[in-house]
Each structure stands twice: as structure tokens, then as C-alpha cells.
C-alpha positions, 0 to 999 in steps of 0.5 A, spaced: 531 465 523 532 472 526 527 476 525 527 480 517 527 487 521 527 491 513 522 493 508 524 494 501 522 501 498 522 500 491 522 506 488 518 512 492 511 516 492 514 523 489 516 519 483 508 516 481 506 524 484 511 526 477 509 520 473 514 515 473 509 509 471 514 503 468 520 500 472 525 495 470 524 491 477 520 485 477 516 483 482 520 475 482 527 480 484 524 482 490 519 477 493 525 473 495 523 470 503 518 476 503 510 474 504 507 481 504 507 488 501 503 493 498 505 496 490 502 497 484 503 495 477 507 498 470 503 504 468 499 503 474 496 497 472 492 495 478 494 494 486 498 489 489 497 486 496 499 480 499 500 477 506 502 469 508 505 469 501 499 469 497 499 476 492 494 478 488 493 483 483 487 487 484 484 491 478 480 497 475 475 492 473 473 490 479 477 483 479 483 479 484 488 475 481 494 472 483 500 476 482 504 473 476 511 474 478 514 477 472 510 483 472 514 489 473 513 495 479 514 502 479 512 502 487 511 497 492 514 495 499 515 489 502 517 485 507 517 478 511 512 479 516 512 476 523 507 479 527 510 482 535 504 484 537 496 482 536 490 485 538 482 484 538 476 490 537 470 489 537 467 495 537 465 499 530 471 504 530 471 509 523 477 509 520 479 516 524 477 513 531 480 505 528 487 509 527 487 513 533 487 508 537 492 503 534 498 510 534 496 509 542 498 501 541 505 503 537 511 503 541 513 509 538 510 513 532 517 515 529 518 508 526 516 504 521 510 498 521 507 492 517 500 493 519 494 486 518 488 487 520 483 481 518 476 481 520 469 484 520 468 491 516 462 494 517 465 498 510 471 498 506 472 504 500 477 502 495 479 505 489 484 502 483 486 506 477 485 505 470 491 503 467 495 508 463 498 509 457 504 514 455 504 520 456 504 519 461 500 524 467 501 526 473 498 521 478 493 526 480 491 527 473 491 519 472 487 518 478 482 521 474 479 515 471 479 511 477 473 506 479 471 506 486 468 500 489 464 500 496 464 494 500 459 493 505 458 489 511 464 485 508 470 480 511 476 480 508 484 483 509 486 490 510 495 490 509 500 495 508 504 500 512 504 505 517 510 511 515 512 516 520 511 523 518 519 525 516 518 519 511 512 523 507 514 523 499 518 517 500 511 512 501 506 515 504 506 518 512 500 515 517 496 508 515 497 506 507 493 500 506 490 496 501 484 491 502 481 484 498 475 480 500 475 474 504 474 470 497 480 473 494 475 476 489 476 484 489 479 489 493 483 495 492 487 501 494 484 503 501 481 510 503 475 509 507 473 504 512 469 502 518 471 496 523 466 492 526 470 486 528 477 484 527 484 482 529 490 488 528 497 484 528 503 488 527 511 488 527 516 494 527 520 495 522 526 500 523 530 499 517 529 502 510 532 498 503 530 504 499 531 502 491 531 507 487 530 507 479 536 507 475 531 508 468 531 515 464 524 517 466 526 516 474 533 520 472 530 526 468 523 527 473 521 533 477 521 531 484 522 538 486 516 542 485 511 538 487 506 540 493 507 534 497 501 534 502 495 537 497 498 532 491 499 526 496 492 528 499 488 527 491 493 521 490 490 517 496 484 519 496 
């Protein structure tokens, strides 16, 4: 089977920047012959994050539990991972430091990546958001009631994407990644992180299946108005 070179973008980040929390897409439609991803939940019901087929929900009380496939998302991307390249730090690296340097691996800045980095982690900082209920806020109001959780001197997975700059707004530009522990037990959406020990895969991906939203909420949203760069920051972290 030829590589699976797409992502599948199922809706973008400006429409969680303005609130559109509920979708009509059900993670069982997409994940056909796709085996990783990130995403979260209608009303922002926790984090998605999957590698090797196996998908998981991570949540604000602290809990993982495998993805229940009907469950439906306003935002995630997915693809079928086949790693083109694989690489070993041994070295204590900052989250800065550790990104840094893998810019300086990538063929090209300028393309889209699913990133796996599977290891030791000195820490790992994740956040998941509490879920929401209508009206709904905008994310960096709803970002509000988020639980935070570090985990330290920890083994475990970080997945997701590296986006290029001009994709800002429609994911997230640099490295989006979420985490879960090495007993499936706890992760989260990733905004700090120290590497100590770990094995960084990756393949690029230069072609984008952007699924927008045909629901109301998405039609009627302000998508124009938004400061990108300052709401995207408090979004993420």
C-alpha cells in the first residue's frame, strides 16, 4: 500500500477560537485506515490522542479511556502514520531547546508533519478543559476552567503535528502535541515539556483534506475578528 501522504483537518482552530464547540462528525467517519491523531470532544469534552491504532480520551478529571467511536468532534486531525525517519536524544532538552533542534531535522519548515515522541520525560505539563455547556464562550474564556496536571520524571507518548506558519488559524503553527502516560492512565493537551531519553519519528505530510463544518453555528461564526496570534497563545497555553 502506497504511503497515505494527507491529513484530514476536520474543522479549523479559529472556529474553537469563537466557540464552535458541537459537530455533526463522528470520529468512526474519519478514522477509516487512519491510526493516529489528535482532536477534541463536542463541548470540548476532554483530548483525543491516538498513535498505533489505539485512541484514547483524556479528560479534566485526570482520566484516559479509549476512544468511544460515536462520539462526535468539532476539531482533530488524523492520518495513517508511516514513520520516513527516526531519531534518538539522550540528552535533557527544554521544550524550546527539544524544538529547536528537531526544525533543524525536518526536510523543510514549510510543510506539514505527524510528529511521535515516545520516551523519558524529565516533565510534561498538560492541560484538558473542563467541559462546556451552552452558551457557549469563546476557548479562551472556556480555558478558564481548565485542570492542569504535571507529570514528573514520567514515561509515556507525546503525538500530534508540526503546522507551518501560513497554516496558523487553521491548526495551530509550530508543534501541537498531546501526551498520555505509558500506562494509558492520564495525559493531556501539551504546553511544557523536558525530554531526558526518547526516540522522535516522523513523516511528512503534504497534502491537507480541510473538512469544514456545514452546521449553523460554524455558518454564522465570526471568524474575522479574532486576534490570531494573542488568542491562539491563551488557547494553547
Amino acid at each position: 500500500m502506497a504511503h497515505d501522504k494527507t491529513l484530514v483537518q476536520i474543522s479549523t482552530m479559529m472556529a474553537l477560537l469563537d466557540g464552535v464547540f458541537e459537530s455533526e462528525v463522528t470520529y468512526a467517519s474519519v478514522l477509516d485506515q487512519r491510526d493516529f491523531g489528535i482532536g477534541t470532544f463536542d463541548h470540548l469534552d476532554g483530548e483525543l490522542i491516538g498513535f498505533d491504532g489505539q485512541f484514547y480520551q483524556l479528560r479534566s478529571d485526570g482520566s484516559a479511556r479509549p476512544l468511544q467511536p460515536e462520539t462526535t468532534t468539532p476539531f482533530a486531525t488524523l492520518t495513517r502514520f508511516e514513520p520516513e525517519q527516526t531519531l534518538t536524544v539522550t540528552e535533557e532538552m527544554s521544550k524550546a531547546t527539544f524544538e529547536h533542534w528537531l526544525n533543524e531535522q525536518l526536510p523543510t519548515i514549510n510543510s506539514f508533519y505527524a510528529i511521535r515522541i515516545d520516551g523519558t520525560f524529565t516533565e510534561v505539563q498538560t492541560r484538558t478543559v473542563a467541559r462546556q455547556e451552552k452558551p457557549f464562550v469563546p476557548i479562551t474564556e472556556a480555558v478558564a476552567s481548565q485542570s492542569a496536571r504535571t507529570f514528573e520524571h514520567t514515561e509515556g507518548t507525546l503525538a500530534g503535528y508540526y503546522t507551518p506558519r501560513f497554516g496558523h488559524g487553521i491548526a495551530v503553527a509550530g508543534y501541537h502535541l498531546h501526551f498520555i502516560d505509558a500506562a494509558r492512565e492520564g495525559g493531556g493537551h501539551v504546553f511544557d515539556y523536558t525530554v531526558k531519553n526518547v526516540t522522535v519519528t516522523f513523516e511528512e505530510k503534504p497534502q491537507l483534506d480541510l473538512r469544514l463544518p456545514t452546521t449553523e453555528a460554524y455558518r454564522s461564526a465570526d471568524l474575522e475578528s479574532h486576534d490570531i496570534e494573542k488568542e491562539i497563545k491563551i488557547a494553547e497555553g
